[in-house]
N, C-alpha and C positions, 0 to 999 in steps of 0.2 A: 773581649777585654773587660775585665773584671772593669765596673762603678769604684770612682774616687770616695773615697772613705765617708769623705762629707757629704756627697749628692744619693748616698744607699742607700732605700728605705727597705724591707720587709715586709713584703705583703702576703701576711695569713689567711691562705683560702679555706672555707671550712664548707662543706657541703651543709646544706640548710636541713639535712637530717643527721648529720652529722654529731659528734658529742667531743667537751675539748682533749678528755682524756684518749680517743684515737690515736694508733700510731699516724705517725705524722711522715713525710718526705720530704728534703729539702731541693730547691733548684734554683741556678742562678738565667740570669739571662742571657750572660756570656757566653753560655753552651747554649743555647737556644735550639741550635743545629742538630743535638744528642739526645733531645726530649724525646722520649718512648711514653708517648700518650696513653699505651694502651697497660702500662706499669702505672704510671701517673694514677691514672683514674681507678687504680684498686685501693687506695685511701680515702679514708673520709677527710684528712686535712692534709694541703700542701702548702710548707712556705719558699717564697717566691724570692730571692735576694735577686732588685732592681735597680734601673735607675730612677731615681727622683726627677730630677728635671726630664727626660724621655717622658717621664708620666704628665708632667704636666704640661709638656708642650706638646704636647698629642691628645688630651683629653682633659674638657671643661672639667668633669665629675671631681679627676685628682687634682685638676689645677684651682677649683675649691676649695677640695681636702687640706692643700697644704701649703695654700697661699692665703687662704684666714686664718680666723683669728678662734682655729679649736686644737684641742689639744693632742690632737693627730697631727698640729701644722709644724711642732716641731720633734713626735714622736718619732721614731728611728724603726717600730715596727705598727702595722696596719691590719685591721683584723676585718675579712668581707666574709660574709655570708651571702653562699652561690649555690651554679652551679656550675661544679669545678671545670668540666667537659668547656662551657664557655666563657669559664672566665680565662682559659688557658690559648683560645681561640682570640680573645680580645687583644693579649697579651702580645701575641706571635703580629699582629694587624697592626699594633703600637710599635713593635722595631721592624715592622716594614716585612714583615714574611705572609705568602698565601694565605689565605682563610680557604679550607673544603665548604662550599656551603652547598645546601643540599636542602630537596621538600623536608626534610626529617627534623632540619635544625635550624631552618632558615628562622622561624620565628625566635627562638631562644639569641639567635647572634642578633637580628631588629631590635629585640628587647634589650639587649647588653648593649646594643650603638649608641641607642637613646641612652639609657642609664647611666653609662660613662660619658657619654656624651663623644665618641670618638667617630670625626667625621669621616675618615679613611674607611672603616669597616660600615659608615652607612651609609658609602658611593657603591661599597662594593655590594652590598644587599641591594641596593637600585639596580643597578648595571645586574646583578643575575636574575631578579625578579623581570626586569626586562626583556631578559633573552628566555625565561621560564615561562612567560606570557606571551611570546613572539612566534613559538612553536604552534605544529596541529597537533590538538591531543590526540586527536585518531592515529596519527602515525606512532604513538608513545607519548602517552602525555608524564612531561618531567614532573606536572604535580597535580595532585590528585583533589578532586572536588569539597574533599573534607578538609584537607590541609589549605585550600583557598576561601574557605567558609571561616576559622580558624582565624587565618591569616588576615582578613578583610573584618571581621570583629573587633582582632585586634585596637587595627590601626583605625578603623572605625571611632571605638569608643576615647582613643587618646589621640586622636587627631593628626595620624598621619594620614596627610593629605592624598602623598605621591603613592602611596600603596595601596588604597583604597582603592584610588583611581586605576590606579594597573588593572588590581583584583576586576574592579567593574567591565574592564574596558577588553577583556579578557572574559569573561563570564558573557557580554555580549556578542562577542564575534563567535565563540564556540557553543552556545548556548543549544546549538541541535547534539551535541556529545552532551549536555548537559541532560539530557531528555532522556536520556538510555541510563540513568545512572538511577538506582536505589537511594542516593543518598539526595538527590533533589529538591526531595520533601523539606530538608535539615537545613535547606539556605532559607538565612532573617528574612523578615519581610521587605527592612531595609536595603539590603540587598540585592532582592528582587526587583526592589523598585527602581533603584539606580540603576538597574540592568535594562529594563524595560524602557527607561527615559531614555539608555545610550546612544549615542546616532549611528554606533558603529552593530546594534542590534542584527544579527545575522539568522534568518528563520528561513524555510523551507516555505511555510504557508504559513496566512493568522489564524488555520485551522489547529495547526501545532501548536501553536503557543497560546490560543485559548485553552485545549484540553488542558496544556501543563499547567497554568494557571488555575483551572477549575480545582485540579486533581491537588494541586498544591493547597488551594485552600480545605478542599474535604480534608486530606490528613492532618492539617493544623488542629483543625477544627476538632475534627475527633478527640484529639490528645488535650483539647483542655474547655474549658467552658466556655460558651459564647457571651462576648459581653456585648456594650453597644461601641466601645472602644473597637474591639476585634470584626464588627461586622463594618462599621464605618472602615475600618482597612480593606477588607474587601471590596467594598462596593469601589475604593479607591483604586485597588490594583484591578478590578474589573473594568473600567474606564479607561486603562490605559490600550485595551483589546481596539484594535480598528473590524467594529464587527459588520459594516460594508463590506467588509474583505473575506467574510465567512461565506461559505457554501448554506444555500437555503436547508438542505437537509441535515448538517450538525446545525445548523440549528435549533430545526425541529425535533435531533432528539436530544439537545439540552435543553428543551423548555420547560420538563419538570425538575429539572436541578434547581435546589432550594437559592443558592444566589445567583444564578444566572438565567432563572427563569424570566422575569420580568425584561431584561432586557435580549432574549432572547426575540420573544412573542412581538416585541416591539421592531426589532430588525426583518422580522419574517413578513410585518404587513410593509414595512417601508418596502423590501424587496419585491412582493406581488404588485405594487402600487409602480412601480420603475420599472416592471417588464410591461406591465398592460398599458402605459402613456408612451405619446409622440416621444420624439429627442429634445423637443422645444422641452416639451412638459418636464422630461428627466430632468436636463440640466439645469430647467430654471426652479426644480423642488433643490439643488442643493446648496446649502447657505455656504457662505463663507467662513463661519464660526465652524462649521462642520469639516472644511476642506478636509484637514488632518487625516480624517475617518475615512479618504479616497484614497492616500497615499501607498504605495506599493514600501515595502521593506527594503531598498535596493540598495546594496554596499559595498566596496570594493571587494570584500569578504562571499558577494553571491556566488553561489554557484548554482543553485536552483532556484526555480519558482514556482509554486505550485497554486494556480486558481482552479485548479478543477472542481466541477459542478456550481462555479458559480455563475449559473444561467440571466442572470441579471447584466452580467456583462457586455458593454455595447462598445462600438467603435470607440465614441467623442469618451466614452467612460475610461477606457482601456488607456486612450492617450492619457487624459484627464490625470490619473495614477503614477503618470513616470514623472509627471515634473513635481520641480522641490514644494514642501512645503513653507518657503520661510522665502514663498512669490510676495511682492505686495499684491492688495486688496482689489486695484485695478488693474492688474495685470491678470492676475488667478479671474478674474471675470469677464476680462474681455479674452482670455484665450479661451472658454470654457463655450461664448459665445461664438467663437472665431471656429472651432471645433467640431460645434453641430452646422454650423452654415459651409465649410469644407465639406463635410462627409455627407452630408445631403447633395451637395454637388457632384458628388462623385468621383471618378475619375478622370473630371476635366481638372480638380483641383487636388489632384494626390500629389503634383512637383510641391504647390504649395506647401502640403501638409509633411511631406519627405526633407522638405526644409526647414522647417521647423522642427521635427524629432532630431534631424541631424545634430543639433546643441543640446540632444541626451543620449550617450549612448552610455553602454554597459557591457565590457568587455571581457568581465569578471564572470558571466554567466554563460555556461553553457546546458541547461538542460531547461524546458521551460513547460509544463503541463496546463493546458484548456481544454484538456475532456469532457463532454459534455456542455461545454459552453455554447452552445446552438446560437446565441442568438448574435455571433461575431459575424460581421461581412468578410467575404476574403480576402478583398483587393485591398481594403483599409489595413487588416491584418498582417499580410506580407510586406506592406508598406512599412508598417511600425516594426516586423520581425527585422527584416533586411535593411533599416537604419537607426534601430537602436542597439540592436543586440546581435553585431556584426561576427560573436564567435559562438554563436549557437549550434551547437552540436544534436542535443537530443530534441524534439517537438512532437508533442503529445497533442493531436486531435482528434481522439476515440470520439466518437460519437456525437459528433459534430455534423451530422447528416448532411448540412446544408452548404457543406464544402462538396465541391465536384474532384473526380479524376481530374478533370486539367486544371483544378488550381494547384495541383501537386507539381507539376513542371512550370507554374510559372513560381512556384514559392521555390524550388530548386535554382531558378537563376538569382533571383534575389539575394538566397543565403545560401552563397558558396560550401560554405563550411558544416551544411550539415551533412550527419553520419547516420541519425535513426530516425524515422518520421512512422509515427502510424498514425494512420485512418480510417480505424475500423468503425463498425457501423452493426449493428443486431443483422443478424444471417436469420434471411429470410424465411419464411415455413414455406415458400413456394420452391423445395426442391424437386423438380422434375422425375430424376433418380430415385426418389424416394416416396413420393406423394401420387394420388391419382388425381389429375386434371379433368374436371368434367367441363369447365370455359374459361377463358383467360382474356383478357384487354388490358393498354395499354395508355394511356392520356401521359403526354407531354405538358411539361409547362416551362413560359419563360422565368426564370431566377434573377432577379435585381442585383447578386452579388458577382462577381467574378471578372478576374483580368480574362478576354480570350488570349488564349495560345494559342498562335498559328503553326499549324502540317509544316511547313517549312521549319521552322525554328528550330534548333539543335539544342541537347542540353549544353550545359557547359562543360568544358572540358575538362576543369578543376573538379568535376563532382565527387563529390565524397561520397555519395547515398552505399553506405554497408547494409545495412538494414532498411525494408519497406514492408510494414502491415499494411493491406488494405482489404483485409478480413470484412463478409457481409457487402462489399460495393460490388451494388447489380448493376451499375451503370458502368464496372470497367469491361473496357471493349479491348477486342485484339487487337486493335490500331493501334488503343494506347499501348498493349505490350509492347509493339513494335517499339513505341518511342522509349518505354522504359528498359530494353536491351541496349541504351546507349550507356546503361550504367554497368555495362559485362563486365569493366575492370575491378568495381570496386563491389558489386553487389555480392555478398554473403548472403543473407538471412529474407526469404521471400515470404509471405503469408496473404495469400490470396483463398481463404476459406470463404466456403459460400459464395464465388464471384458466379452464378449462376448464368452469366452473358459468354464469357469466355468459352470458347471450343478447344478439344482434345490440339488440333489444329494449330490453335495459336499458340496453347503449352508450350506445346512440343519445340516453337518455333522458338522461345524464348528462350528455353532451356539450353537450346543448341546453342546461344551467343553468348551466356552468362556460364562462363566455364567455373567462374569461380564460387559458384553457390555450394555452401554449407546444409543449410536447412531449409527444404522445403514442404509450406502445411500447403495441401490442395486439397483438403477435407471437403467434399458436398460441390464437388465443380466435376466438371465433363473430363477429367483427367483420365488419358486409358489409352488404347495402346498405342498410338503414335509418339503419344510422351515418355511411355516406356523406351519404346526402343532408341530414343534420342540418350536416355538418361545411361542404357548398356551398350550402344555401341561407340555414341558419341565420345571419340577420343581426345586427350589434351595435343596441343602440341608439340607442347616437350617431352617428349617420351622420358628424359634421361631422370626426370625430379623423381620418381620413385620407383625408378628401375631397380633398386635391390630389393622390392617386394616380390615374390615369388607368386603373387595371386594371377590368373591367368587375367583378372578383369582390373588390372589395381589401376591400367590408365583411362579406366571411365568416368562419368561423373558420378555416376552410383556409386562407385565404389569407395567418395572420396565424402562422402555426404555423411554428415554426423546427426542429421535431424531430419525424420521424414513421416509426416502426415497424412494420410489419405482417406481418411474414415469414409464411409456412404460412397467409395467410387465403384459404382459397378460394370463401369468400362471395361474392365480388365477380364480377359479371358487368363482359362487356366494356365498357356502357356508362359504366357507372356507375365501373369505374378512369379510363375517356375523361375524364370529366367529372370526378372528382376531380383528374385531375392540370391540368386546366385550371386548377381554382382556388387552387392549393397556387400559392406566390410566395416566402415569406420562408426559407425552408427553406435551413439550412444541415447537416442528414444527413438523409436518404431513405434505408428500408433497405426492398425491393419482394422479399426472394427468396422464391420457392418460392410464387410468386401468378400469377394470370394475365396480368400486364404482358406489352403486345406493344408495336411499334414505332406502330401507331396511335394508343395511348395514350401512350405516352410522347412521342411529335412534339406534344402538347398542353401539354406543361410549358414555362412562361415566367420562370422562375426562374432568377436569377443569381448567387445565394451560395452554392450547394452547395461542401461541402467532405468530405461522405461521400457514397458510393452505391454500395449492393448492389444489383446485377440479377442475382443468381447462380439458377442454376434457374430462366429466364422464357425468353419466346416473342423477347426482344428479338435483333435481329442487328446487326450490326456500321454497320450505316445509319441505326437507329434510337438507339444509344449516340454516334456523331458531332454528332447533333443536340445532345443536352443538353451534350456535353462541351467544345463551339465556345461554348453559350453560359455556362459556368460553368469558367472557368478557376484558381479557387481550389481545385479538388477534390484535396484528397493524399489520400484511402484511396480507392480503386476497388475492387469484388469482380463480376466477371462471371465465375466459372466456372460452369458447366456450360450454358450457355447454347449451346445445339446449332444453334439456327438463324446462330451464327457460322461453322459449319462449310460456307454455303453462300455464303459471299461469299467474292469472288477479290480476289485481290491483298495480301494481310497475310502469308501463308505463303510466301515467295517475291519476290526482287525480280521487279516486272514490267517486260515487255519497252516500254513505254510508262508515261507518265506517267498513272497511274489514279486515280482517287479516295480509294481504302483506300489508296494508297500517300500520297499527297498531306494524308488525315487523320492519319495517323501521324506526318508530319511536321512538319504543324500542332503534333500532340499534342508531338513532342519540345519545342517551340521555347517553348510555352505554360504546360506545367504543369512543379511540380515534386513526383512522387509522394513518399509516406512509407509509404505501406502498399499490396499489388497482391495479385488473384487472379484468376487468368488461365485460359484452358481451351480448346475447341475452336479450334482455325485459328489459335493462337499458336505461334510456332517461332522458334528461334535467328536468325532474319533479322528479324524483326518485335519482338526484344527487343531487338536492337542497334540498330536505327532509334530504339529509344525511350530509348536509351542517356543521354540526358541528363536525359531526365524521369525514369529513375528513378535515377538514382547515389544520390539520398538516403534510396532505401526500405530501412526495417529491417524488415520482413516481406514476406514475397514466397510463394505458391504459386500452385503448378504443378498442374492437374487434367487430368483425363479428357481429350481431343485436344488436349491442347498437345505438341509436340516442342521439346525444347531441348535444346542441348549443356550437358549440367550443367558444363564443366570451365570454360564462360566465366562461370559466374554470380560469382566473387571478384571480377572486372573491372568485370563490370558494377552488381552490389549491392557494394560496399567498405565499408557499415556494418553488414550487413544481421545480424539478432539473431536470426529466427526463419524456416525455411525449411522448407514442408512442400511434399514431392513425391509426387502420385500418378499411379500408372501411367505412369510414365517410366522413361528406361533409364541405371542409374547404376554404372559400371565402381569399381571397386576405385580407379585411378588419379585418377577425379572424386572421388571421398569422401575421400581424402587432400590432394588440392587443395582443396576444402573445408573440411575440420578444421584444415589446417595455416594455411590464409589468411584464413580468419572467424574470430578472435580473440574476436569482441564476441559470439557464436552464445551467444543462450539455450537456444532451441527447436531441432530436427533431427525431423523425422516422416518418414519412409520409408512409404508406406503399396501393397500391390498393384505394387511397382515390379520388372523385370527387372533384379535387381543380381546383381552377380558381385563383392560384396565377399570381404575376409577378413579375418581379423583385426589385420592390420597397419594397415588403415583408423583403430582405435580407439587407436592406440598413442603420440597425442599428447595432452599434458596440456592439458582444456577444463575448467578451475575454472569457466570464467564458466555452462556448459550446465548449466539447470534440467530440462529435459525433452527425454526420449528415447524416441521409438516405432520400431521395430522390427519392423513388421510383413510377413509373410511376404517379409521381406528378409537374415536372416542360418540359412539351415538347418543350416548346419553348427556354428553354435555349441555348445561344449560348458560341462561345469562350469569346466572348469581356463584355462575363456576371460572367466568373469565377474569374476575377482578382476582381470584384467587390466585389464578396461574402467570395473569400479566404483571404480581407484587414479585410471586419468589421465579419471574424469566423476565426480570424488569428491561434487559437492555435488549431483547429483538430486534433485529430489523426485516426478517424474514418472518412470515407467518402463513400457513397452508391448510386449512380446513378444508375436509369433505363430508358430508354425511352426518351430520351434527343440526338432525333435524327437530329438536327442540330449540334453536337460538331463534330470536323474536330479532323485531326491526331497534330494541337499545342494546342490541348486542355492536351497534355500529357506533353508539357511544361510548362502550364502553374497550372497543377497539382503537379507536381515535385518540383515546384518552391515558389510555394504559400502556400502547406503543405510540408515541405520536412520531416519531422516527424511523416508522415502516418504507421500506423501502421497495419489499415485495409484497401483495397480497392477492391470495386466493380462496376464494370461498366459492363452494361448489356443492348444492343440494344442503344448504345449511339452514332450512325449516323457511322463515320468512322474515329475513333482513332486510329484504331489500320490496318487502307487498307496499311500504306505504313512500317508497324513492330512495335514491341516494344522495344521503346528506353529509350526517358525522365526516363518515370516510373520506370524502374531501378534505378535510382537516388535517388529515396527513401527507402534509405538501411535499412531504420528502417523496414519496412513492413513485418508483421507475418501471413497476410490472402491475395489473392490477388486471385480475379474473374475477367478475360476478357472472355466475352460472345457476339457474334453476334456484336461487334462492327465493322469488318470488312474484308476481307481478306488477312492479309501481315502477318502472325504470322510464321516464320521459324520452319522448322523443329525441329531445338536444342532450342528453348525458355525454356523448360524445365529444361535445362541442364545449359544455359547462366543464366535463372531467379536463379536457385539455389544458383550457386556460385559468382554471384555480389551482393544479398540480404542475410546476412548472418543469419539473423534471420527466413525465411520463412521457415514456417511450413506447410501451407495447400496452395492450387495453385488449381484453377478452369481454366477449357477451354472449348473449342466447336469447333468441326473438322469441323464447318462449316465458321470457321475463318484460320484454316493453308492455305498459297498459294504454300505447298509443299506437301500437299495430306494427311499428319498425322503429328507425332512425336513422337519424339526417349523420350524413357523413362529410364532413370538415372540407374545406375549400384548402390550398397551399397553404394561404395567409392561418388561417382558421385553428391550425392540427400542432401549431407550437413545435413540442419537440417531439408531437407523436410520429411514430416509426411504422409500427404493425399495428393494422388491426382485425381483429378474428371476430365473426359474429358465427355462433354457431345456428342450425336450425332444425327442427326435431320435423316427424309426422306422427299420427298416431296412430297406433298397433292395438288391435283388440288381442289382449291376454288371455293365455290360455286358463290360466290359474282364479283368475276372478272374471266378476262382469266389467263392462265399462272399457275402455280406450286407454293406454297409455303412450306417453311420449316417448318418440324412440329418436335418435341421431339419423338423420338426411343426407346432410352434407355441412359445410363451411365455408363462409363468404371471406374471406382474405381481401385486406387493401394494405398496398405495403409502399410507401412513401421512399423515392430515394432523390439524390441532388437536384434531378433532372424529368422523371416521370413518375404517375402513378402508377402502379401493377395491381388490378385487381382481378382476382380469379376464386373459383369456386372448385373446391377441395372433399373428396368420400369421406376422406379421413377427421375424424374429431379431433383436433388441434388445442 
């Protein structure tokens, strides 16, 4: 219906680039219904025949216009400068029809709501900003981080309240999607900061959102000058980090970062200071001003947690962290007291302490990680898992030593609902299999932690357990199989690598009840032929589930098994791998190294989903790996080095003078596969890697072993992604390792290990931020002190570090390793001149460090090193020495209490050999003293092998 003559007005839209001379279009609003927007908008001016009062009784802006006292209040036509697209959209929202709104144009119609002031389209900007912030961006996010950056500016700078807050409130819940985005860097400070204060802040760890924090401030920083404004912001949004809640080792390798150094250095002694005191002592260092700095991130939004490696972590701590921070003053201090006089008391007082976490739980979380948290008790632990966080699914307790096998079945009743639990632990160097035993002992001790499970007790019937790591545990026994075959229904995924106690026997016996296993690693354990023949003859019950397979073996477990490990088992006779590999089908990784696989048994494999496979260290040759490789064309990780019987087949090393089989399989190979991952070894050479040029352009790891020859200078060419490159016994010129460094950009890894180089230092004199780890072994002799500051500026972020043979470094080569990585997490130095003649000091300083070999580097090593290294490194797990370095005759070897988080430890010991070559006596290898800590006993034993 056309507007009464008198209520008409005319509203001239001109586009704000627009000119008046434009062809123009007319439209009324009576047709509103007939508007072809996408006509419309090819003019630069439309005029609009409306109504007058519609306009003002729908929008302040018109109901201004033409209810004052200007000369548009009694004009007849209206002249706005827009844009058109919105103003035709405010238009259609004023006689009551849809607005499209969308990330693309949401801000323009906010902008037009306010301006006209029409409150109809700025319900409807609330209400979709509401449901556009309500969503998971992971699953499709409706609007994208730049468009909320944008959008939060906006309303920022002209004071909308309600979207700002959205923006915020929204940027805190999804703030781990925020983390993967490039454009990260681009959110205001302000921004940032209202995200950080939010209560609904949702983080994985406060290790994550330290890094993003840090990383956020370097790129500010870079892009414009530092003033004392800009660094006072920082230290601001630095404060906001609860750095209690950081793992002691990102700390130590943020301590040279120019603003988080200081407060880093400062969190690392508070930390060594609260593993080395009572409970009394912890909790009465933590102030009440401080609380905040304990609080855990925990939001209906959790769904993870991640505290791993913060070994500082205690029972009374751990509780300490779930409740609010917004307790009063006497409360947060008398529970804090009430916490360590519970947990001292033990398990006469866990109902107590079970009743009180009862008034926190968090139902919102299911996955929760404390790897490496050593220094948790278990029965306080299960306590708090099993009544705070009643839907926990995943639980991550790698390397937690001081958890037993049977705290795994009492944590099982506790929390119904888990599905993954690992337990792994460092696998042992005392494998039987594999090492020669010259004496072994065994010391028991009792352990202050743990609920007993009693032989009677059942699991629950409810059990979920899909997956169980308990990789490295020498304390699991076949009894406990026994007990964990109650989990036949649900158990998939097994890893029992290095269980060194287990027998072929008890395998076998487990295997038979858990029909439903997927994947099993039995790497460096007594697995062999009883387990075999369980895993080919043992049938399902139901014949009928895959009775249209035509495979003669499809109703064994082998045949249904997608993942199978067994490196170092030398159980297995010929036959019996024959016949295992006959029955294995659905297998998408096979890892066979260091077993007796020959090409006889491996031509029995009928399987066509492989996508991993080790034959490193076996009998197979290069005719025998054709086979499985033609029929499994999906394989990206390959591992055959050391496989010697490749060394006897012709035509791979060499093009040949005829078309030949190796040559013809290689070419197959190029045209077929597309590698990711290669390790390669006898009878490979520069000609046989170029043939395969195209299978591997996509691999990011690649080594080189014992009889392979390659021109290192082609590998940039031929690997162009490649991350991680370890070469042995190859010949690498000064000229290839510059072509290497300069042109692998993306290089994590670099291992040099027994290779003929002829580097120098010019090699190391390009800037690699991206290389995490660097071995060195008898590959740089000449290095000196006044050469490591050079290489630790342009390889500033290591956390691996591996010297051997670098026998000019003096005893400040330890300072200036300390100083240069202080982040180290692994180190080995090995005949590196005399670092260690006057003790070891610096090196301490690198609290982070979880592996640490000094060998022949000197003589000044104390007696207590053992004892000192333990408890200033609170992370050290494994620790190598050589009694041909103490200048006190030996060393004292750590009591339970004493060894912290140590695991292994290796002391090698030499004799001396009079040289044929000169006069005088040299040190030769003896044997290896091994002590290897697990839940429940010591194992120490003496080993031929140099370790």
């Amino acid at each position: 219906m056309e507007p009464e003559e008198d209520d008409s007005v005319v509203l001239v839209l001109t586009a704000s680039d627009g000119e008046e001379e434009d062809v123009e279009m007319t439209l009324s609003t009576s047709e509103i219904d007939d508007w072809d927007l996408s006509r419309v908008l090819r003019f630069a001016a439309v005029r609009v025949r409306t109504s007058r009062s519609r306009l003002v009784e729908r929008s302040s802006y018109f109901r201004g216009l033409f209810g004052g006292c200007f000369s548009e209040s009694a004009s007849c036509q209206t002249c706005i400068r827009c844009d058109i697209k919105t103003a035709i959209s405010v238009l259609r929202c004023i006689f009551g029809y849809q607005v499209d709104i969308g990330p693309e144009n949401y801000l323009h119609l906010l902008k037009a709501a306010l301006f006209f002031g029409v409150d109809d389209l700025l319900s409807e900007c609330k209400a979709w900003l509401k449901r556009a912030t309500s969503t998971n961006p992971v699953d499709g996010p409706q609007i994208s981080l730049e468009n909320m950056i944008e959008i939060w500016s906006y309303s920022s700078e002209h004071g909308v309240r309600f979207v700002s807050e959205m923006c915020c409130a929204y940027l805190a819940r999804n703030f781990m999607w925020t983390l993967t985005l490039s454009s990260f860097a681009d959110i205001p400070y302000g921004f940032l900061c209202s995200c950080l204060e939010h209560p609904d802040l949702t983080v994985h760890s406060e290790k994550e959102l330290c890094e993003a924090v840090v990383d956020w401030i370097e790129s500010n920083r870079n892009l414009s000058e530092s003033s004392s404004d800009s660094e006072g912001d920082d230290i601001n949004i630095l404060k906001k980090v609860r750095t209690f809640l950081l793992p002691v080792g990102f700390l130590a390798s943020k301590s040279k970062n120019r603003w988080f150094s200081s407060i880093a250095r400062g969190s690392i002694q508070y930390i060594l200071y609260i593993i080395k005191e009572s409970h009394s002592k912890r909790l009465g260092s933590i102030k009440f001003s401080d609380y905040d700095n304990f609080m855990l991130r925990i939001t209906q939004h959790s769904k993870k947690i991640d505290l791993s490696s913060c070994v500082h972590l205690t029972d009374e701590i751990l509780c300490l962290m779930l409740f609010p921070s917004e307790m009063e003053k006497a409360s947060k201090e008398g529970l804090m007291l009430g916490l360590g006089d519970h947990i001292q008391r033990s398990r006469n007082s866990l109902g107590v302490l079970e009743k009180l976490l009862s008034k926190r739980t968090f139902e919102s979380v299911l996955e929760f990680d404390l790897s490496k948290c050593w220094n948790l008790k278990s029965d306080t632990l299960i306590s708090i898992l099993g009544c705070s966080f009643p839907a926990l699914q995943v639980l991550n307790l790698a390397y937690c030593s001081r958890f037993k096998v049977e705290d795994f079945f009492s944590l099982v009743q506790k929390c119904a609902s888990l599905t993954n639990v690992d337990m792994t632990v460092d696998v042992s160097p005392i494998i039987p299999t594999l090492t020669s035993i010259s004496s072994s002992s065994s010391d028991q001790y009792q352990s202050s932690s743990g609920i007993p499970y009693s032989a009677g007790q059942h699991l629950p019937a409810m059990c979920n357990i899909a997956k169980l790591t308990l990789a490295g545990r020498t304390d699991l026994k076949d009894q406990d199989l026994v007990k964990i075959s109650a989990l036949s229904s649900t158990l998939c995924h097994l890893n029992i690598k290095g269980c060194i106690a287990l027998t072929d026997v008890g395998i076998s016996k487990l295997l038979e009840e858990c029909l439903c296993l997927q994947s099993v690693i039995v790497s460096y354990t007594y697995f062999g032929m009883n387990s075999v023949v369980v895993l080919c003859e043992k049938e399902f019950p139901n014949r009928t589930i895959e009775s249209f397979h035509s495979h003669e073996k499809s109703f064994t477990i082998a045949f249904r098994l997608q993942e199978l490990q067994m490196d170092g088992c030398h159980g297995i006779e010929a036959r019996h791998m024959k016949q295992l590999m006959k029955c294995l089908y659905m297998l998408s990784s096979l890892s066979l190294c260091k077993t007796s696989l020959s090409d006889d048994a491996l031509s029995e494999y009928r399987g066509t989903s492989l996508e991993r496979l080790d034959i490193s260290e076996t009998q197979v040759s290069l005719c025998g790996l054709q086979h499985i490789m033609k029929r499994n064309p999906g394989i990206k990780a390959l591992k055959a080095s050391g496989c010697r019987n490749f060394h006897n087949d012709v035509g791979i090393s060499s093009k040949p003078r005829g078309v030949g089989s190796c040559y013809d399989f290689l070419r197959k190979l190029n045209e077929n596969h597309h590698f990711e991952e290669v390790a390669l070894g006898w009878n490979f050479t520069t000609y046989s890697i170029c043939t395969l040029a195209q299978a591997l352009a996509g691999v990011k790891s690649i080594s080189f072993g014992l009889g392979a020859s390659v021109d290192i200078s082609r590998l940039p060419d031929i690997f162009p992604l490649l991350e991680t490159l370890v070469l042995r016994f190859q010949v690498v010129s000064d000229t290839d390792m510059r072509t290497i460094l300069k042109s692998l950009t993306h290089l994590h890894v670099l291992d040099l290990r027994c290779c003929h180089c002829d580097l120098t230092l010019g090699s190391f004199q390009f800037g690699m931020r991206n290389l995490k780890s660097l071995r060195l072994e008898r590959a740089t002799p000449w290095m000196t002190d006044t050469d490591l500051p050079i290489i630790s500026t342009n390889c500033s972020n290591l956390t691996q570090l591996s010297l051997s043979g670098c026998k000019l470094l003096t005893s400040d080569a330890q300072r200036i390793i300390s100083s240069g990585w202080p982040g180290l997490t692994f180190l080995h130095l090995e005949d590196c001149g005399t670092i260690t003649s006057n003790g070891v000091s610096s090196l301490l300083d690198c609290v982070a460090l979880e592996d640490l070999c000094l060998r022949h580097n000197g003589r000044g090593i104390k007696r207590d090193m053992i004892i000192v290294a333990a408890s200033k490194l609170p992370l050290l797990r494994k620790l190598a020495l050589d009694l041909c370095d103490a200048c006190e005759g030996g060393f004292d070897s750590p009591n339970h209490k004493e060894r912290f988080s140590l695991c292994i430890l290796k002391i090698a010991r030499c004799r001396l050999n009079r040289s044929a070559f000169d006069q005088g006596k040299r040190p030769v290898h003896r044997d290896t003293v091994v002590q290897v800590w697990s839940s429940t006993e010591l194992w120490t034993a003496s080993l031929e092998q140099r370790l």
